[in-house]
ROTI-557343 format. One record per residue (C-alpha): x negated, y, z negated; residue in three letters; residue number from 1. Coordinates in pm, 1 decimal, padded with zeros to 6 digits. Layout:
REM ROTI-557343
<x X&y Y&z Z&pafi ALA&tordo NUM>
...
REM end
This chain:
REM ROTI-557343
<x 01414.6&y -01760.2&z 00386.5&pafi UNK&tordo 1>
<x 01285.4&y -01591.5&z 00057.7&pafi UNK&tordo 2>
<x 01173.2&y -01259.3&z 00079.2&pafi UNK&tordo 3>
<x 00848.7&y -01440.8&z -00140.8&pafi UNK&tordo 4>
<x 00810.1&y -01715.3&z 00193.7&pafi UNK&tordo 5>
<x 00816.0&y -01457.9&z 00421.7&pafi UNK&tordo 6>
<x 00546.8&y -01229.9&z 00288.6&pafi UNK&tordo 7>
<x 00311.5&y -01567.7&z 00235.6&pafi UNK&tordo 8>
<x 00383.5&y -01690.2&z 00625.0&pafi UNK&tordo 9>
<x 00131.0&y -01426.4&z 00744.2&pafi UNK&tordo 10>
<x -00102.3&y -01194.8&z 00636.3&pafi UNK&tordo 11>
<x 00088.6&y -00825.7&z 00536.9&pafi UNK&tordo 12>
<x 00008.7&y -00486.4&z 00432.8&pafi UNK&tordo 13>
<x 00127.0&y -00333.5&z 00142.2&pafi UNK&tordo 14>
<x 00281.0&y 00053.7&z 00212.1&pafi UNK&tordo 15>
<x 00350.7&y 00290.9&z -00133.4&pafi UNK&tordo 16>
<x 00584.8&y 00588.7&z -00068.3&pafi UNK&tordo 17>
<x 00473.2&y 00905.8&z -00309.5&pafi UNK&tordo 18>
<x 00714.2&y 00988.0&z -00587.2&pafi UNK&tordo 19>
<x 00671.6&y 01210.4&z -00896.5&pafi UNK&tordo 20>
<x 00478.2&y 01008.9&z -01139.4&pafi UNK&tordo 21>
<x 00598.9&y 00666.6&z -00984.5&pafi UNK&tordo 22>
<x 00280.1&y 00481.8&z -00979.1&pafi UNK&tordo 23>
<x 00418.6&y 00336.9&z -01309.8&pafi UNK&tordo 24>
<x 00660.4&y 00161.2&z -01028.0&pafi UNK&tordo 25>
<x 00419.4&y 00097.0&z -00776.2&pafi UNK&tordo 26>
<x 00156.3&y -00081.6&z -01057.5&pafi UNK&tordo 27>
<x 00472.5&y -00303.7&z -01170.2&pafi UNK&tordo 28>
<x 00558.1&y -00380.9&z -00822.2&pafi UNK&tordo 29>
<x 00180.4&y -00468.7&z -00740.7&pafi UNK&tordo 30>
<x 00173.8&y -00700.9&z -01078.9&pafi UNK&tordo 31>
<x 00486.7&y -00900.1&z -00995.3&pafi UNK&tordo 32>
<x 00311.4&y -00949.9&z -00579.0&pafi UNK&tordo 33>
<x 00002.2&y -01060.0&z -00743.5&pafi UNK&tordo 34>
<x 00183.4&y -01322.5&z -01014.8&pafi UNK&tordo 35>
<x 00344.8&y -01445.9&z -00701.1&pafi UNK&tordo 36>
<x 00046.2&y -01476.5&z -00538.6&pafi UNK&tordo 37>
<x 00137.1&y -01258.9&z -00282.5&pafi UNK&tordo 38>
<x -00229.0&y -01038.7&z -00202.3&pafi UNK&tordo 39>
<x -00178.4&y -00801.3&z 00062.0&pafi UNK&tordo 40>
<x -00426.4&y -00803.7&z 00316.4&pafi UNK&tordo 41>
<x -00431.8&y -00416.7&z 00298.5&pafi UNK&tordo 42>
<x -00326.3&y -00126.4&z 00132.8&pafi UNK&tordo 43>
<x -00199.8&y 00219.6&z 00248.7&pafi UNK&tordo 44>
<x -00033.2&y 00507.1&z 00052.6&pafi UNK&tordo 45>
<x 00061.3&y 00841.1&z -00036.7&pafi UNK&tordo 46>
<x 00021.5&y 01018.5&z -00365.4&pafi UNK&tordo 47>
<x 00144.6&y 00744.0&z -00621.1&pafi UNK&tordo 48>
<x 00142.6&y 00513.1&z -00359.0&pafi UNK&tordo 49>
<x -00249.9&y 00616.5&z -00308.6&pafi UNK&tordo 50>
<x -00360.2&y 00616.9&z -00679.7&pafi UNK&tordo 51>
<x -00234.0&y 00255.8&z -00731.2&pafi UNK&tordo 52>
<x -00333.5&y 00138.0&z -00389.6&pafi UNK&tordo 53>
<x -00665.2&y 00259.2&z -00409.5&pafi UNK&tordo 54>
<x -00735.4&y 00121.1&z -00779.8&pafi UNK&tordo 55>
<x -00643.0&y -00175.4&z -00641.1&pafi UNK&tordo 56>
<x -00814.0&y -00173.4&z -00389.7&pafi UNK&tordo 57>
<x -01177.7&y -00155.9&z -00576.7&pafi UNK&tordo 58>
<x -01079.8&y -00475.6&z -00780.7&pafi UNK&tordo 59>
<x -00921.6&y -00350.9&z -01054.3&pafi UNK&tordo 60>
<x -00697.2&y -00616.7&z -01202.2&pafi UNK&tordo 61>
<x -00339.3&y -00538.5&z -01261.3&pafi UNK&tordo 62>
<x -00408.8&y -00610.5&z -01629.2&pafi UNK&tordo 63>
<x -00700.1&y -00337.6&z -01633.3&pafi UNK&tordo 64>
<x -00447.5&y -00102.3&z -01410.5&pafi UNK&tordo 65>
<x -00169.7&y -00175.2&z -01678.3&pafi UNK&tordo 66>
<x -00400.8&y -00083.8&z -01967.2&pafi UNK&tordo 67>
<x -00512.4&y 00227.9&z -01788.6&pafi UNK&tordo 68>
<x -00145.6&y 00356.3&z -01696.9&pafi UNK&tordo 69>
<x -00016.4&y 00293.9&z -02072.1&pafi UNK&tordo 70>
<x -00281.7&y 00451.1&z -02238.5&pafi UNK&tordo 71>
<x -00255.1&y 00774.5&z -01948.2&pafi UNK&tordo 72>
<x -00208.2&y 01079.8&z -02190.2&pafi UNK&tordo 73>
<x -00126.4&y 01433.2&z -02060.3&pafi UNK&tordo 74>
<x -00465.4&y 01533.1&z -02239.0&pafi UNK&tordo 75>
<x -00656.4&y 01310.3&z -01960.8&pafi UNK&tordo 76>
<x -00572.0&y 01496.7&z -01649.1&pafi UNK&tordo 77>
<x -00429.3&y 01843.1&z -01827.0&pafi UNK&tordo 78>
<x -00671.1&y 02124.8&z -01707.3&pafi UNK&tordo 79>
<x -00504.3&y 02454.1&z -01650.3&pafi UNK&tordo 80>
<x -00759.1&y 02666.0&z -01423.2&pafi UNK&tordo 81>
<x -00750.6&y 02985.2&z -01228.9&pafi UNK&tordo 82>
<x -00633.5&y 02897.2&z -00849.2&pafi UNK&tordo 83>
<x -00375.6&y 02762.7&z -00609.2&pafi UNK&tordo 84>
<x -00251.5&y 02543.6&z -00856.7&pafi UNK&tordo 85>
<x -00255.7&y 02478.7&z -01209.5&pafi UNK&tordo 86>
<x -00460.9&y 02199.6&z -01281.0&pafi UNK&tordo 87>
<x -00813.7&y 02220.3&z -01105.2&pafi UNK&tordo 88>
<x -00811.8&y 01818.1&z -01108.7&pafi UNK&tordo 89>
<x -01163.3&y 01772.4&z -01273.7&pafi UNK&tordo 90>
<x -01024.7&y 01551.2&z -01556.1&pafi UNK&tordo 91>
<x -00852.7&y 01338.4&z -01343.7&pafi UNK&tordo 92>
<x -01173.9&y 01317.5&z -01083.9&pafi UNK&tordo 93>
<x -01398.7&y 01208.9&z -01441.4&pafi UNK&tordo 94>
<x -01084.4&y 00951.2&z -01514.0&pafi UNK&tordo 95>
<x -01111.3&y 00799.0&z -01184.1&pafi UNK&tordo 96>
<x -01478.5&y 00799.7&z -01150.5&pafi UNK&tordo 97>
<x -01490.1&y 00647.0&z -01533.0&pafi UNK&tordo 98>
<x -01196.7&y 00403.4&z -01449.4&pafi UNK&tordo 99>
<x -01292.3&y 00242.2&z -01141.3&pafi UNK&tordo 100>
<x -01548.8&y -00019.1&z -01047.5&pafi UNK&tordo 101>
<x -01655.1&y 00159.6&z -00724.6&pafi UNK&tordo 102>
<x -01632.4&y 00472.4&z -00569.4&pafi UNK&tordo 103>
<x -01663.7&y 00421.4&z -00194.4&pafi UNK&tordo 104>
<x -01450.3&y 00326.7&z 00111.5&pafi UNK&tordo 105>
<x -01720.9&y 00082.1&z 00223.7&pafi UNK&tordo 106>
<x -01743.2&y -00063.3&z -00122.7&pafi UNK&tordo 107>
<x -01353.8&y -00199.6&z -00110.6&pafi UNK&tordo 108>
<x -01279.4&y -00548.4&z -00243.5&pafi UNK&tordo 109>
<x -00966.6&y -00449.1&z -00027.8&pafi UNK&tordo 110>
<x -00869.5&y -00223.4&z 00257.9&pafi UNK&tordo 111>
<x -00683.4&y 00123.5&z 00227.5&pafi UNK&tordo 112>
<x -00626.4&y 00429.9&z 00370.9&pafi UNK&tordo 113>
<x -00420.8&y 00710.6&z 00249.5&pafi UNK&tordo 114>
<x -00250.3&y 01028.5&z 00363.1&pafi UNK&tordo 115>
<x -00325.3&y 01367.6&z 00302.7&pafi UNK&tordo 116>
<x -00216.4&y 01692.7&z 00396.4&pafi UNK&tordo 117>
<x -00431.4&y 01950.2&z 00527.3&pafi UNK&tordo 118>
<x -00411.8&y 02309.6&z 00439.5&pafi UNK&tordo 119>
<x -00546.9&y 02432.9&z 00730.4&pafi UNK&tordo 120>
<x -00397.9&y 02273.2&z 01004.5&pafi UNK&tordo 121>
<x -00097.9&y 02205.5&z 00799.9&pafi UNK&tordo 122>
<x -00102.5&y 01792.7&z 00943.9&pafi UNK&tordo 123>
<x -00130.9&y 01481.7&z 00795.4&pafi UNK&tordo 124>
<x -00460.0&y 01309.7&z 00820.3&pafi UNK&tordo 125>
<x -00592.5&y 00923.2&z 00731.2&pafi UNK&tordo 126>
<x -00854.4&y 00904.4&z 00453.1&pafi UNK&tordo 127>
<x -01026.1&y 00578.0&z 00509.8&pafi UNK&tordo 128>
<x -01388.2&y 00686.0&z 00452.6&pafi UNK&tordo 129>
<x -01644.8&y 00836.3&z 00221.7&pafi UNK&tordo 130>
<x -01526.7&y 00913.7&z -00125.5&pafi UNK&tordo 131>
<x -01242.4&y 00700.4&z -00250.5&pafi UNK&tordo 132>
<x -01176.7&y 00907.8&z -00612.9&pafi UNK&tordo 133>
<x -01172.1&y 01243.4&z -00409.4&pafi UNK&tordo 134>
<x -00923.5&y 01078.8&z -00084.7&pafi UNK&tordo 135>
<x -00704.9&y 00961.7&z -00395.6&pafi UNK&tordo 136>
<x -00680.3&y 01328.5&z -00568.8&pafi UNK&tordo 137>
<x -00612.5&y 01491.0&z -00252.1&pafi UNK&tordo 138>
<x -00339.1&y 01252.7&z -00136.3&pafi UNK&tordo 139>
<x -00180.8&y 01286.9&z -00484.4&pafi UNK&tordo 140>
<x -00223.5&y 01629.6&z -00497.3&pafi UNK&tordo 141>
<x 00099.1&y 01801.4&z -00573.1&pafi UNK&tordo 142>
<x 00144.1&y 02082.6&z -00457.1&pafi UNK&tordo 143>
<x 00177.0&y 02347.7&z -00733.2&pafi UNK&tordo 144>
<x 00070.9&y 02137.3&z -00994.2&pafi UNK&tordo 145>
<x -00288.1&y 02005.6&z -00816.6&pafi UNK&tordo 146>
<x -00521.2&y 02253.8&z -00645.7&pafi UNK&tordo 147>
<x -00649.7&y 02206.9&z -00314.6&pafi UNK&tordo 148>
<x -00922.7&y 01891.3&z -00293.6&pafi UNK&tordo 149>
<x -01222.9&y 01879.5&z -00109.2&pafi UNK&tordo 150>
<x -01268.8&y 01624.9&z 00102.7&pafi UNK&tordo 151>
<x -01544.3&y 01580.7&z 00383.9&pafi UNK&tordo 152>
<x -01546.1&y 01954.3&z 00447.6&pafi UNK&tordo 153>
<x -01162.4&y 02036.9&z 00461.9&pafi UNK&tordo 154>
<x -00886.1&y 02096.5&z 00214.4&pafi UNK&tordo 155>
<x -00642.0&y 01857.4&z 00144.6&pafi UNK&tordo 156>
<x -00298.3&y 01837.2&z -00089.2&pafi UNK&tordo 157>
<x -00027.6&y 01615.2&z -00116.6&pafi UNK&tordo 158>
<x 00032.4&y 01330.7&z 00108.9&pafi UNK&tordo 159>
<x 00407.2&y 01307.4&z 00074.1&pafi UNK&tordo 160>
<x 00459.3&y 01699.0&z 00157.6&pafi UNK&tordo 161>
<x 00439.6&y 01556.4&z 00539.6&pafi UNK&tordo 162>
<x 00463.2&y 01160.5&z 00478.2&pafi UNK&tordo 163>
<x 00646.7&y 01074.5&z 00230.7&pafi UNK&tordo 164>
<x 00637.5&y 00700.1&z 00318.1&pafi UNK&tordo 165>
<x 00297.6&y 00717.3&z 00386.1&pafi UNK&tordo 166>
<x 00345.5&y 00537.3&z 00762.7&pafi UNK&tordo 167>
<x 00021.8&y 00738.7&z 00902.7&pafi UNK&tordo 168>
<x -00206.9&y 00541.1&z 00841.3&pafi UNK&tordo 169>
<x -00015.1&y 00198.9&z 00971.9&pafi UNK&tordo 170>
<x -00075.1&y 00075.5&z 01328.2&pafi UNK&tordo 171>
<x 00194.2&y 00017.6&z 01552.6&pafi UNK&tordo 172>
<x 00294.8&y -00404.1&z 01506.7&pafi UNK&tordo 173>
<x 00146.5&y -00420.1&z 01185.4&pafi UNK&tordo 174>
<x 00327.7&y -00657.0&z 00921.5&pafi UNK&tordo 175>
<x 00363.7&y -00412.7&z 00624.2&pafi UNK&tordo 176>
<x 00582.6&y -00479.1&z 00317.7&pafi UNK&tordo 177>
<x 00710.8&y -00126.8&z 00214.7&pafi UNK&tordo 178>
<x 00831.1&y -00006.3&z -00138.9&pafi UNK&tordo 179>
<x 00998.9&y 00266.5&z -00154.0&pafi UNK&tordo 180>
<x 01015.3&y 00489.6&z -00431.6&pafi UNK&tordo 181>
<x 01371.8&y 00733.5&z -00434.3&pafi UNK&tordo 182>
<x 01317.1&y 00903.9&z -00721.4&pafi UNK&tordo 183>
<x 01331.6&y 01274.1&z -00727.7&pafi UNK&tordo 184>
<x 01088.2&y 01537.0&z -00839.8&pafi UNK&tordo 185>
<x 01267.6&y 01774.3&z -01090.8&pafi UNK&tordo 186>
<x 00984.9&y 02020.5&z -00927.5&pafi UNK&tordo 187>
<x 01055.0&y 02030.0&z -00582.1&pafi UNK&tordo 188>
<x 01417.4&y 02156.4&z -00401.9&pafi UNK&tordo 189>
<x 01569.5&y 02020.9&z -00065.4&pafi UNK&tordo 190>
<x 01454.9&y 01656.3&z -00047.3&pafi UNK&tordo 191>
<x 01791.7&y 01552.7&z 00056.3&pafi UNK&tordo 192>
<x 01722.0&y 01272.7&z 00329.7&pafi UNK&tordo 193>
<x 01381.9&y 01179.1&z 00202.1&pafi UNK&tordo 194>
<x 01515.5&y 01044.7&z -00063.4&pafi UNK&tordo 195>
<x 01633.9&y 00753.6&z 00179.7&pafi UNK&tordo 196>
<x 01429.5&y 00447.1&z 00294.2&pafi UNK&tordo 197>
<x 01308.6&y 00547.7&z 00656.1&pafi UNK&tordo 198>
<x 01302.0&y 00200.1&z 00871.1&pafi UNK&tordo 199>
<x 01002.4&y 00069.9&z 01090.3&pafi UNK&tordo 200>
<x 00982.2&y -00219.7&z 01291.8&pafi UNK&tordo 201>
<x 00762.3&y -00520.9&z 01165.5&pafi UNK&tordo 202>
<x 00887.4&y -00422.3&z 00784.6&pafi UNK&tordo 203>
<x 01070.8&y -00482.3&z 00482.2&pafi UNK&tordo 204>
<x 01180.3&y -00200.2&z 00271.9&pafi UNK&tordo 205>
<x 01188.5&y -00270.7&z -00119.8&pafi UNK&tordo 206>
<x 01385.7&y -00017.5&z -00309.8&pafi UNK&tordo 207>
<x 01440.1&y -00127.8&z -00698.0&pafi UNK&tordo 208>
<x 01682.0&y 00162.7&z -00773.4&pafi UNK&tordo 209>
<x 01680.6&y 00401.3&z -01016.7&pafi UNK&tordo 210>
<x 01392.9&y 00384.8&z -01295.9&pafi UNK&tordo 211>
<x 01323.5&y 00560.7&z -01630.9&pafi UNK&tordo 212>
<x 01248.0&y 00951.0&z -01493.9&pafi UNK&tordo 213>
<x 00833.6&y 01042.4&z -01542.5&pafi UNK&tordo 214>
<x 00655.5&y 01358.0&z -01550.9&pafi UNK&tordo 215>
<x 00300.6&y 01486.2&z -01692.3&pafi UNK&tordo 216>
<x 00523.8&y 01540.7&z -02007.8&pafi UNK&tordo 217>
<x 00752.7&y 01234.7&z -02022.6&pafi UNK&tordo 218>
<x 00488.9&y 00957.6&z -01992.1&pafi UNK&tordo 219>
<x 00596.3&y 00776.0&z -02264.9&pafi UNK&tordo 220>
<x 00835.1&y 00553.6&z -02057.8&pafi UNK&tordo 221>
<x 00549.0&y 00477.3&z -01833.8&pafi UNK&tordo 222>
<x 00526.0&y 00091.5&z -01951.2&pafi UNK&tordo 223>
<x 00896.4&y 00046.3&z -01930.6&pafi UNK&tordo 224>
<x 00929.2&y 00170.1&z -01560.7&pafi UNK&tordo 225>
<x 00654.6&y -00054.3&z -01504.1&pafi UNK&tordo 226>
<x 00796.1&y -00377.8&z -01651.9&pafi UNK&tordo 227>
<x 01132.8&y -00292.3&z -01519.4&pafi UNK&tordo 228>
<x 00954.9&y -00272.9&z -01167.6&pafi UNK&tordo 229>
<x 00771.0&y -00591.4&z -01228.5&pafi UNK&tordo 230>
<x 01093.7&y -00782.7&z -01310.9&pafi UNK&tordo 231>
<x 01367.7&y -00637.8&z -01040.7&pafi UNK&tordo 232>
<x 01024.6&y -00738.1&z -00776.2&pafi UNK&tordo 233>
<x 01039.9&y -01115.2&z -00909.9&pafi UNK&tordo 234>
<x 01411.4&y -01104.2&z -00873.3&pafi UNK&tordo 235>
<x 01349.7&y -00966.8&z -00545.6&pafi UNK&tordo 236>
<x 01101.7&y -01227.3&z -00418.0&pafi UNK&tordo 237>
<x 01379.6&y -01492.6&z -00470.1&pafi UNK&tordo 238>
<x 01643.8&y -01339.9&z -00237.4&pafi UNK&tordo 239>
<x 01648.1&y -01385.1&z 00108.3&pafi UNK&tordo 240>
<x 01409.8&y -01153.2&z 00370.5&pafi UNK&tordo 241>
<x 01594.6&y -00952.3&z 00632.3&pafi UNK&tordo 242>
<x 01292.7&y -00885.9&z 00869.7&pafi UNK&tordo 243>
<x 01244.4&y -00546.5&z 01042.5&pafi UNK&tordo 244>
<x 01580.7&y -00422.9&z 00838.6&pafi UNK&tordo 245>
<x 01632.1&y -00226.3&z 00556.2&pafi UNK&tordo 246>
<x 01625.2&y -00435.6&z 00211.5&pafi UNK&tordo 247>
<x 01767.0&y -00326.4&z -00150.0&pafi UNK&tordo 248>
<x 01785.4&y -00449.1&z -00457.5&pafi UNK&tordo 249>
<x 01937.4&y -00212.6&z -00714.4&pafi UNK&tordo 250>
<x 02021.9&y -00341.8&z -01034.2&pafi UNK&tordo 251>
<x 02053.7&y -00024.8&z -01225.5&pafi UNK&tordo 252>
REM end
């Protein structure tokens, strides 16, 4: 069986690892599913994973997403500020808030959830409620380079600091397609092991290999990752599934 039959024999969820600047992956990714005609039934995530996931999630057409991503300039989110981090995220709060159609949970076209860290109980927690463009900032947060966000009273960074994967917010059973993003922040040390595809039951794994290295000042390759993402996925929809197993495609 294709791996494109067995995602359209059932209903599945779509699950977006975090990865420095790889929602130009995840978009491409999305954009080959939804040319295949392959709509996830919902969305989770976790940094990357949660910016794409929950653009997509309002209704925003992979088209509009693309135009948004290749047009991104550093300029857009770039706001050095006094605090625990450099960038106090208010330019990227107006970019989300002028980007997408709506701006609430309830609102969705599409269900999602994210992960976050919290500062003070240093856990990982589901967003799935209230603000969507504030739940996306935290769970993208990096640490470092984002300050803390606000959301519903606590303080929130990073999602992949504690779930890389972004499996928190996926029930046990639940039929999740999972695309895994290995590439590795030149800002963090010791990722070792997370670098590797973690297995779950009830999923397959998609890991397109290496793709064009991204960061807040190498954006320029941000359309190729994403078309080389789109392709390697249509390639990938035409081999076969292996269920509840690891599955990689690397054509680097």
């Amino acid at each position: 069986m294709r791996l494109a039959d067995a995602l359209a024999s059932a209903p599945f969820t779509l699950c977006m690892s975090s990865g420095f600047f790889g929602f130009y992956a995840h978009a491409g990714m999305l954009s080959a599913l939804i040319e295949s005609d392959l709509r996830p039934a919902r969305v989770v995530g976790s940094s990357a994973g949660a910016l794409i996931g929950g653009c997509y999630a309002t209704g925003l057409s992979t088209d509009a997403l693309r135009e948004l991503l290749v047009g991104l300039r550093r300029t857009d989110f770039w706001d050095p500020s006094p605090g625990a981090g450099l960038l106090s995220g208010r330019r990227m709060d107006a970019l989300l808030r002028e980007a997408l159609p709506v701006h609430r949970f309830d609102e969705l076209q599409t269900p999602f959830a994210c992960s976050a860290w919290r500062v003070r109980t240093r856990q990982t927690e589901v967003l799935d409620k209230g603000d969507l463009p504030a739940a996306i900032r935290a769970s993208a947060a990096f640490p470092g380079l984002f300050q803390p966000v606000r959301v519903a009273g606590g303080h929130y960074l990073d999602g992949g600091i504690a779930d890389r994967p972004a499996f928190a917010p996926l029930a046990a059973g639940e039929r999740t397609l999972y695309h895994h993003l290995a590439s590795k922040s030149p800002w963090r040390r010791g990722e070792g092991t997370q670098m590797l595809a973690p297995s779950r039951a009830d999923t397959i794994t998609l890991d397109l290999g290496e793709l064009p290295r991204l960061g807040p000042f190498r954006l320029e390759q941000g359309g190729q990752a994403m078309d080389l993402a789109r392709e390697r996925t249509l390639r990938a929809l035409e081999l076969p599934a292996k269920s509840q197993a690891a599955w990689l495609e690397r054509t680097t």
